[in-house]
C-alpha positions as CSV (number, residue, x, y, z in Angstrom):
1,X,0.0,0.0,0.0
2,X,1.4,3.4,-1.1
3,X,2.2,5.6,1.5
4,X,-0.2,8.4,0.6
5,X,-3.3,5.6,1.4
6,X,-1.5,5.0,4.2
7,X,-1.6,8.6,5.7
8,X,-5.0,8.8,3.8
9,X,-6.5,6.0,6.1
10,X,-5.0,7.8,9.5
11,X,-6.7,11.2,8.8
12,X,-10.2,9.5,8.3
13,X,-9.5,7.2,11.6
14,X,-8.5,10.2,13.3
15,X,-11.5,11.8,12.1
16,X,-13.7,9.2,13.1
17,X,-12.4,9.2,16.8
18,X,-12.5,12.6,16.3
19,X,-16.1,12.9,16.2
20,X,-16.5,10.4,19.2
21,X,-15.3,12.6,21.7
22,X,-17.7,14.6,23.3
23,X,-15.7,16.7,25.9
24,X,-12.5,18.6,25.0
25,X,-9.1,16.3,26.2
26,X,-5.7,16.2,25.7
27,X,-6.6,13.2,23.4
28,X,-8.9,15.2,21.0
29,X,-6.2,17.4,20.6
30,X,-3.8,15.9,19.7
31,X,-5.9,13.9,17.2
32,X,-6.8,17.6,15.7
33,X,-3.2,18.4,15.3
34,X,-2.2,14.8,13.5
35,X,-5.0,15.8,11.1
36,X,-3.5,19.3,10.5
37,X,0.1,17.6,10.3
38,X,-0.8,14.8,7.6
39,X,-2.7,17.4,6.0
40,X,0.3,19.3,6.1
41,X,2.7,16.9,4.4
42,X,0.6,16.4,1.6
43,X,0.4,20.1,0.8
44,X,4.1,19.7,0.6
């Protein structure tokens, strides 16, 4: 599997678990910002 797919896969898991918490954590965080980051990369 390509590594785009790859990094593809992680921002819509991350987005998925994303959406399942309710209050703001530490964990939601830090999901948000390996969205942005992925997202970032492939800007690059």
């Amino acid at each position: 599997m390509p590594m785009d797919e790859i990094l593809q896969q992680e921002i819509r898991d991350s987005e998925l678990w994303l959406s399942k918490e309710k209050d703001e954590s530490t964990y939601k965080r830090d999901l948000k910002k390996r969205i942005e980051l992925i997202n970032w990369l492939f800007k690059m």
